[in-house]
C-alpha positions in Angstrom: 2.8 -10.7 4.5 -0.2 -10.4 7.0 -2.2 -12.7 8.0 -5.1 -14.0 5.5 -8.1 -12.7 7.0 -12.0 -13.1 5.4 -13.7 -10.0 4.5 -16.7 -8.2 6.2 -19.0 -11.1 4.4 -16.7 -14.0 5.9 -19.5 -16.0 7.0 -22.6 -16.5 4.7 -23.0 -15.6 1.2 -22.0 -12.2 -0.2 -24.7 -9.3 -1.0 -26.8 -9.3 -3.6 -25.6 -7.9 -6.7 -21.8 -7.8 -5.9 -19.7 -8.5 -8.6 -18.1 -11.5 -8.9 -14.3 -12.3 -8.9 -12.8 -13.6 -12.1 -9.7 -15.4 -12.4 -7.4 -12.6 -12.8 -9.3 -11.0 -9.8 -8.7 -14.0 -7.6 -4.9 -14.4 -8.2 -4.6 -11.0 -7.6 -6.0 -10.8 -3.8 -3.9 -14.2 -3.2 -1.0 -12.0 -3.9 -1.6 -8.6 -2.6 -2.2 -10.1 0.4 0.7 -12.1 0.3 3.0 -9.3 -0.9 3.4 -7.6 2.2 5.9 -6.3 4.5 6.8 -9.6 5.2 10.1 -9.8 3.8 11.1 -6.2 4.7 11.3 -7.2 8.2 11.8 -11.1 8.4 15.5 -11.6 6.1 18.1 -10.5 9.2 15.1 -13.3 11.5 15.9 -16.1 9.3 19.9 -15.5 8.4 20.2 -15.1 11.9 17.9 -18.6 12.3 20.7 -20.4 10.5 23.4 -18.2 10.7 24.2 -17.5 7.7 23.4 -17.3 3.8 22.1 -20.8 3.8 19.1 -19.0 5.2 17.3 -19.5 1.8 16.9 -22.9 2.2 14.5 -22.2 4.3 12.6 -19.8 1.7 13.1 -23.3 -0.3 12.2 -25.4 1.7 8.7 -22.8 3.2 8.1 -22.4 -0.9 7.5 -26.3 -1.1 5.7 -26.4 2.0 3.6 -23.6 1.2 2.9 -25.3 -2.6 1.9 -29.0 -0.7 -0.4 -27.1 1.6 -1.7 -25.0 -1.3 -3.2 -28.0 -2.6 -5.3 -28.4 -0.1 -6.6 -26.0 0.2 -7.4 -25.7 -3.5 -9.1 -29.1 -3.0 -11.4 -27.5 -0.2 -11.7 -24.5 -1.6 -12.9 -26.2 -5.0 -15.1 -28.9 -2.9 -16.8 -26.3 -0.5 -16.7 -22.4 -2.1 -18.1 -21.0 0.5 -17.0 -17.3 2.4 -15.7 -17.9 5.4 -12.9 -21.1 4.2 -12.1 -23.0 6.8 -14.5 -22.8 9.2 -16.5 -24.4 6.8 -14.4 -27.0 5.7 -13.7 -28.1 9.3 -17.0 -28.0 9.9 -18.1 -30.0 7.1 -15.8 -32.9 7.3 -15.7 -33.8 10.9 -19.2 -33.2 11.0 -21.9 -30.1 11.3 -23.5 -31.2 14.7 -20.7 -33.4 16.1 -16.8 -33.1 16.6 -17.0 -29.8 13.5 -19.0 -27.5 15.9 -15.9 -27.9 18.0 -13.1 -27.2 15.2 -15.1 -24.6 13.9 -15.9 -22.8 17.1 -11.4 -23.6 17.6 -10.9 -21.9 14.5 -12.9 -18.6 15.4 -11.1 -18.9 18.5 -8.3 -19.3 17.5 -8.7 -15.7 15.2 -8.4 -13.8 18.5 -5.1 -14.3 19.5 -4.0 -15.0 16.0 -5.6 -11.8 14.6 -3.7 -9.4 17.1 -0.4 -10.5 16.6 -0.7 -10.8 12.6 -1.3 -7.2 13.4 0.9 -6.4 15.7 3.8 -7.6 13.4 3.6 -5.6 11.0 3.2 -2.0 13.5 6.4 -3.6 15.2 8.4 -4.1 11.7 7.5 -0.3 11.2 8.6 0.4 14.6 11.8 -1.5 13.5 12.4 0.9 10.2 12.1 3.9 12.1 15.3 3.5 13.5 16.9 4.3 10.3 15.8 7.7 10.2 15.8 8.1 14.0 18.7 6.0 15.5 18.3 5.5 19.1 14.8 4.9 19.9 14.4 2.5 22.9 12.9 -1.0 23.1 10.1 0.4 25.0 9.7 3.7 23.0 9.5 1.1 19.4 6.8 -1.2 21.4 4.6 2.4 22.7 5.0 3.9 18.7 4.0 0.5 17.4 0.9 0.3 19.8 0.0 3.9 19.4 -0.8 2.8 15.4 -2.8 0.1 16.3 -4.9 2.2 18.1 -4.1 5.2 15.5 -5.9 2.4 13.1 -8.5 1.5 15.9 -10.1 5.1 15.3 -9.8 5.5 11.8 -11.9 2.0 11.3 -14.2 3.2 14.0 -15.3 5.9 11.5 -15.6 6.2 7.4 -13.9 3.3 5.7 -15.0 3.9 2.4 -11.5 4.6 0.9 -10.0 1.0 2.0 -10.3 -0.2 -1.4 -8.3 2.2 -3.2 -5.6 2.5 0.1 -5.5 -1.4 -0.6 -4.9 -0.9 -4.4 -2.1 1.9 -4.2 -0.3 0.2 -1.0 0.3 -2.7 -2.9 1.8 -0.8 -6.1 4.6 1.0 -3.1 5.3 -2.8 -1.9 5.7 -4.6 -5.2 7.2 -2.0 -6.7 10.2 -1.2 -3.6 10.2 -5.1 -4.3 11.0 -4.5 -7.9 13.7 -1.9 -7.1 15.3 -3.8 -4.8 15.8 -6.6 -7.2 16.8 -4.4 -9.9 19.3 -2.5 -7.6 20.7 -5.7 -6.2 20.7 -7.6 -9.8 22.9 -4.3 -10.8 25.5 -4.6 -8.2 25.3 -8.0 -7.4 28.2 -10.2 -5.4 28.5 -13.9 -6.0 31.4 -14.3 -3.9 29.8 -12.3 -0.8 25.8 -13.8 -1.4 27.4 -17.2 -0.7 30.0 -16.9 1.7 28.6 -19.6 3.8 30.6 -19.6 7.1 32.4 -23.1 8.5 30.6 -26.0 8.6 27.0 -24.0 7.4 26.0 -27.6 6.0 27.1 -29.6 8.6 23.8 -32.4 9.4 23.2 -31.3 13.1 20.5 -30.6 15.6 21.8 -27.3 15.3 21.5 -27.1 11.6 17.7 -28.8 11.6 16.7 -26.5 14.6 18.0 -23.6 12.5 16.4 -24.4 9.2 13.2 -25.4 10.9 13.3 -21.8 12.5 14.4 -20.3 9.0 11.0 -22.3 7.3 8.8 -20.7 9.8 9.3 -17.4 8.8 9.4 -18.3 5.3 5.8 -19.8 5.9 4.9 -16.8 7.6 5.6 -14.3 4.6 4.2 -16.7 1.7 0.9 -16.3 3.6 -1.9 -15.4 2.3 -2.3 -17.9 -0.9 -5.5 -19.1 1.2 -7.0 -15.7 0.7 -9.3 -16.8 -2.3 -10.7 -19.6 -0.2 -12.0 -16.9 2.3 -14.6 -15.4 -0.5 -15.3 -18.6 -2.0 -19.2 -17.1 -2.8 -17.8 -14.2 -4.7 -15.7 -16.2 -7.0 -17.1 -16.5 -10.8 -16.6 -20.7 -11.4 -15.1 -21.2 -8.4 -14.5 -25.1 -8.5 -12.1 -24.3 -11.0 -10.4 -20.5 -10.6 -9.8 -21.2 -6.4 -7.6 -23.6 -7.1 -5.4 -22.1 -10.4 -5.6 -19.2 -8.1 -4.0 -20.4 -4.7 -1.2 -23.1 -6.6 -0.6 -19.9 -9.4 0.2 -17.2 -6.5 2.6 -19.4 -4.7 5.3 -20.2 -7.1 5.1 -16.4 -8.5 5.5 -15.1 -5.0 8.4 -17.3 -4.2 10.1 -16.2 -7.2 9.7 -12.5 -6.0 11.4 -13.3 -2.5 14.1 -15.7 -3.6 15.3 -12.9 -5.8 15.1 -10.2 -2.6 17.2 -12.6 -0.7 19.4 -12.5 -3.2 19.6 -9.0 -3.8 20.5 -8.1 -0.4 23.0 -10.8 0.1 25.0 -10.1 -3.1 24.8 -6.5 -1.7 25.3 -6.3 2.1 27.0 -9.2 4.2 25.6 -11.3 6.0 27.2 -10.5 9.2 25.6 -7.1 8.9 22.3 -8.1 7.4 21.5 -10.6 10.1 21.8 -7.5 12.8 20.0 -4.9 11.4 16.7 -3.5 12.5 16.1 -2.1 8.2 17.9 -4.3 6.2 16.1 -2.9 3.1 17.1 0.6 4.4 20.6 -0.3 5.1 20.4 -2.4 1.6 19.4 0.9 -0.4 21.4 2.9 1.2 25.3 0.7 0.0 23.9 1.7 -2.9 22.3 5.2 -3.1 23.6 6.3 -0.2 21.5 8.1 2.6 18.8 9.1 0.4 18.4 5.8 -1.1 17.9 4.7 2.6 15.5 7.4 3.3 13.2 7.0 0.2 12.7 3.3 0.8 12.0 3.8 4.6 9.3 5.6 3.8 7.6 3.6 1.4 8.1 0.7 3.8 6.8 2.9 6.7 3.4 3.9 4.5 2.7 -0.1 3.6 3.4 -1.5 7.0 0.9 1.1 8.6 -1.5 0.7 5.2 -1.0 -3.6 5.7 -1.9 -3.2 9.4 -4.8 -1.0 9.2 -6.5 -3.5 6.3 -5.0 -6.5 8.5 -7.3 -4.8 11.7 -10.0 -4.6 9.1 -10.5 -8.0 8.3 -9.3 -9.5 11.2 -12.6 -7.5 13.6 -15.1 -9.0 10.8 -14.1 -12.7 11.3 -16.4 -13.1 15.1 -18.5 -10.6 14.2 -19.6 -12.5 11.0 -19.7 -15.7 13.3 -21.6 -14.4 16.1 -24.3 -12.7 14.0 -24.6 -16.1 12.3 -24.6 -17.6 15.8 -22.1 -19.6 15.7 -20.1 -17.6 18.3 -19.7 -15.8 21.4 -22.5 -13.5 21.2 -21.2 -10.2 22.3 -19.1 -9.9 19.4 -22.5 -9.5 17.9 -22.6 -5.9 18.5 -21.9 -2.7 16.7 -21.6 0.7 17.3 -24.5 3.5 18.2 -24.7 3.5 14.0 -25.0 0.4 13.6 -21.7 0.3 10.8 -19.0 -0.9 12.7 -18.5 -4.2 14.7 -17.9 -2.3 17.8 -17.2 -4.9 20.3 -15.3 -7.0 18.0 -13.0 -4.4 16.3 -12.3 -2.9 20.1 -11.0 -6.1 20.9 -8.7 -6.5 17.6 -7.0 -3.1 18.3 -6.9 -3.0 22.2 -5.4 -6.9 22.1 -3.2 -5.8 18.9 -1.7 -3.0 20.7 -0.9 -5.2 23.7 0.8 -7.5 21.5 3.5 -4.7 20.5 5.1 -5.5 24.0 6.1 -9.2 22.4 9.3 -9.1 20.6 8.9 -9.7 16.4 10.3 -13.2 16.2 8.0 -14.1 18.5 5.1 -12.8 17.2 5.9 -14.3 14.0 6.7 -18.1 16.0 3.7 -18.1 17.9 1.3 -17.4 15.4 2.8 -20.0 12.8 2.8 -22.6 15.7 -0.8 -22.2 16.8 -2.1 -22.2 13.1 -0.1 -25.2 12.5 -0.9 -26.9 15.6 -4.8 -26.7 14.7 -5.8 -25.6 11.7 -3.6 -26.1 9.1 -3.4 -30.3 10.6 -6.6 -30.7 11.2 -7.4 -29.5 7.5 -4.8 -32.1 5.8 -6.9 -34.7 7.9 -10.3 -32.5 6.7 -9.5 -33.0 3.0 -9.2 -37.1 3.5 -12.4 -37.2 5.5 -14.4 -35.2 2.3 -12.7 -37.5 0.0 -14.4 -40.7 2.3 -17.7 -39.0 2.6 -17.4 -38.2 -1.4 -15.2 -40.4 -3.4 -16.7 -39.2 -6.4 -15.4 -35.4 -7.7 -18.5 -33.0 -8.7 -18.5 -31.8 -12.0 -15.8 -29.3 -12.3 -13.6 -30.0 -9.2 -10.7 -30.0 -8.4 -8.8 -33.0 -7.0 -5.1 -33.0 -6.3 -2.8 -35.3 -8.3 -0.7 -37.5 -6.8 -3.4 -37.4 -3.5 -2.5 -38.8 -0.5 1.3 -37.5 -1.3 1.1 -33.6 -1.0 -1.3 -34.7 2.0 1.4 -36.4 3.8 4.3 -34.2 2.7 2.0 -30.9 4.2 1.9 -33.4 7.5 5.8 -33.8 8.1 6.1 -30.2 6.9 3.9 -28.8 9.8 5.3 -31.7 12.3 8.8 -30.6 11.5 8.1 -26.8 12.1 6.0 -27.9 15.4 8.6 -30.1 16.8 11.8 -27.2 16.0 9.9 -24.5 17.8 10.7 -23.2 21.3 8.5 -25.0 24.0 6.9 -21.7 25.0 5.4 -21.3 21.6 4.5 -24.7 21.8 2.6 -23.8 24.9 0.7 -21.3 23.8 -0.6 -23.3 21.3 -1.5 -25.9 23.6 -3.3 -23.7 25.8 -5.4 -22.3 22.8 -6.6 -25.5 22.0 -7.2 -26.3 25.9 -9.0 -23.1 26.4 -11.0 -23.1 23.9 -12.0 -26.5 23.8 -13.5 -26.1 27.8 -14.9 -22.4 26.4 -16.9 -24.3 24.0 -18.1 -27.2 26.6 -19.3 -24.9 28.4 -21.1 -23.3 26.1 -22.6 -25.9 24.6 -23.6 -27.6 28.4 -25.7 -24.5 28.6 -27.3 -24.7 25.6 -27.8 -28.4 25.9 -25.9 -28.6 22.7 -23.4 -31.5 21.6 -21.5 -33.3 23.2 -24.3 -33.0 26.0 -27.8 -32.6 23.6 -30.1 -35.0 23.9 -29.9 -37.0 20.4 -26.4 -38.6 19.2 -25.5 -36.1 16.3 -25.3 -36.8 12.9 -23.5 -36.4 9.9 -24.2 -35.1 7.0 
C-alpha cells in the first residue's frame, strides 16, 4: 500500500457539481488504495522480522489492529464528514482555537516527512524488482534509479494530469489481478509441509519473539493502509454518516483476506529461507513455477504499479499543505503555484525533491519510520479524539455511527500502537520525537507572531 493521502480538495468542501460517492464507490477507493505494492515488497521484511513462517501472525495480529483502529475512524469519519479527515477531527475535539490548532497544524506537519517516504517506498520496492531482470545493480545505483522516478514523476505532475484517473483505474486491475494470479498459482502448487516449517523454538515467549512480532505487525500495518481513505473526502460521500463507516470496517477484513492468502501462496511455494532474502519474492515466486518467463511477466506488472502507485502517491501527497495553506491554516509559501496557476508549485517541488532524497534510506526503514511517527501522533491522539467528541456529544446525531462495544476497540487500538511504539528501534523512535518537538516550537513561533494561542490575548474557547 501507499500512504492514504486526501485529494486536491483535502481541505474545505468539494466543487460544485461533483458527483457524489456512493457506497460501492467508497469501498472501492479504501481498497485501491490499499491494494498496493505493499505486499510485493514487504513478505521477505516481515519473515525476516520473525524469522520464519510464523511471520503471518503478524498479518494477524496488523489485521485486528488495523479493524480496532478502523472503528475509529469510522466513528470520526461518521461524526465529522468533512475533506480533509483528521485534521479536522483533531481539531475539533481538543478544540478549534486552543490545544487543536496545534494537533492540526502537527498533523500537516507531520505530512512532510511522512509524504516523502510513503513515496519513496514504493520507487525503492521497484528499485528492488529490477534486480530480477538486471542482477547486479549496486546499492547506490537502486537508491539513484529510485530517485530518478520520483523526479521522473516530479515533471509529469508539473504538467497535464488529466489522465490520473484512468492511470489510477487500470493500475489497480495489474495489482489485484498479479494478486489474483499469485493466489491461484500458489493454491495450484501449494506445500503444507514447506508453508509451515517453523524453525526451532519459532513460538518460544521471548523478548526476541515479541520484538520480532512487533516488527512483523508494523509492516503489516503499513500495507493494510489506506482503509482511512474515505475519511479524507468525507464532503463527497453520498450519506456519509452511514457509507464511511461500512466503507472503512468492509475494506479491512476483504483486504486481509487478499494478503493472508499471498503469504500463503509464496510460502507453500518457495522456502522461507529463500523468501526472507530475496530482493523479488513475487518474481522469484512466479518464476518456481513458470520458470523465467513467469518471473519476467510479473516483474513487469509490478514495475508499472509501483511507478503508477508512486506517481498518484506524489499526487495527493503535494495537495495536502497546499489545501492547508490556501485555507490558512499553514505555512504560507506552500500557498503557491506555478506561472499557470494549475499546479501547487512550491508544495509539489518539495514532495518530489524530499521523496527523492528519501531513496538513500534503506526500505525497512522507510516503512518503520513512517509507521512510528503516525502512530506516535496521530493515530494516539485520534483514539483519545474520539473519547473527547463522545464527552462534548453524548448523544449520536441522527444516522451516526457509534462503535459497539466503545471504550473496548478504543483501548485495544491504544496497546496496539503502544506495543508497535515500544518494539521499534530507538532511532525511529527519535524521529518521531523530533517531529513532534519541531513542530510543536514551528507552530509557537508562529503563532507568537501572529499573537495567536497559546499567546493571544483572550483565553480560547471551545466549541
Amino acid at each position: 500500500m501507499t500512504m492514504s493521502t486526501a485529494p486536491i480538495t483535502a481541505i474545505g468542501t468539494p466543487p460544485a457539481g461533483r458527483a457524489r460517492m456512493t457506497f460501492a464507490g467508497a469501498l472501492s477507493a479504501n481498497m485501491l488504495n490499499m491494494i498496493g505494492v505493499g505486499p510485493f515488497i514487504t513478505i521477505p521484511l516481515a519473515l525476516a522480522a520473525m524469522g520464519g513462517p510464523q511471520a503471518l501472525l503478524g498479518w494477524l495480529l496488523g489485521a485486528v489492529l488495523c479493524l480496532c483502529d478502523g472503528f475509529v475512524w469510522a466513528e470520526l469519519g461518521s461524526a465529522l464528514p468533512r475533506s480533509g479527515g483528521s485534521f479536522h477531527y483533531l481539531r475539533e475535539a481538543f478544540g478549534p482555537q486552543g490545544l487543536g490548532r496545534l494537533f492540526g497544524f502537527l498533523y500537516l506537519w507531520q505530512t512532510l516527512l511522512i509524504g516523502p517516504m510513503s513515496i519513496a517506498s514504493g520507487t525503492v520496492g521497484m528499485a528492488h524488482y529490477l534486480t530480477w531482470l538486471e542482477p547486479g545493480l549496486s546499492p547506490w545505483t537502486l537508491a539513484a534509479i529510485a530517485a530518478t522516478v520520483c523526479l521522473v514523476n516530479l515533471g509529469l505532475l508539473w504538467r497535464d494530469i488529466r489522465a490520473i484517473g484512468v492511470l489510477s483505474v487500470a493500475t489497480s486491475v495489474i495489482v489485484i489481478g498479479s494478486c489474483l494470479w499469485i493466489i491461484a498459482s500458489g493454491a495450484v502448487h501449494f506445500d503444507a509441509a514447506r508453508a509451515f516449517s517453523f524453525p526451532p523454538h519459532a513460538f518460544a515467549i521471548n523478548g526476541g519473539f515479541w520484538m520480532g512480532l512487533g516488527a512483523a505487525t508494523l509492516i503489516g500495518v503499513y500495507d493494510y493502509g489506506g482503509y482511512n481513505t474515505i475519511c479524507m473526502l468525507g464532503d463527497e460521500v453520498v450519506e456519509p454518516r452511514r457509507n464511511i463507516p461500512r466503507a472503512v470496517l468492509l475494506s479491512i477484513p476483504l483486504v486481509a483476506l487478499l494478503y493472508i492468502g499471498l503469504n500463503l501462496a509464496i510460502l507453500g511455494v518457495l522456502p522461507w529461507q529463500q523468501a526472507m532474502h530475496s530482493q523479488a519474492v513475487v518474481a522469484d515466486f512466479m518464476a518456481a513455477i513458470y520458470g523465467p518467463t513467469g518471473g519476467r511477466i510479473v516483474t513487469v506488472l509490478i514495475l508499472i504499479a509501483s511507478w503508477a502507485s508512486a506517481l498518484m502517491n506524489l499526487l495527493g501527497a503535494s495537495r495536502v499543505p497546499f489545501a492547508a495553506a490556501r485555507a490558512g491554516d499553514f505555512l504560507a509559501v506552500f500557498a503557491r503555484t506555478n506561472a499557470r496557476g494549475d499546479v501547487p508549485a512550491v508544495s509539489l517541488l518539495f514532495m518530489g525533491l524530499a521523496s527523492a532524497l528519501a531513496c538513500l534510506v534503506s526500505l525497512d526503514t522507510l516503512i518503520a519510520v513512517m509507521i512510528v511517527v503516525q502512530t506516535m501522533f496521530q493515530y494516539t491522539a485520534q483514539c483519545i479524539a474520539v473519547v473527547l467528541l463522545r464527552r462534548q456529544n453524548p448523544q449520536a446525531a441522527p444516522g451516526q455511527f457509534r462503535m459497539p462495544l466503545y471504550p473496548l476497540p478504543v483501548i485495544i487500538t491504544l496497546a496496539g500502537w503502544a506495543y508497535i511504539v515500544t518494539t521499534a528501534r530507538p532511532l525511529h523512535i527519535l524521529a518521531g520525537v523530533a517531529m513532534i518537538a519541531v513542530g510543536s516550537a514551528l507552530f509557537l513561533a508562529m503563532a507568537r507572531r501572529t499573537r495567536q494561542w497559546p499567546f493571544s490575548l483572550h483565553k480560547a474557547s471551545r466549541p
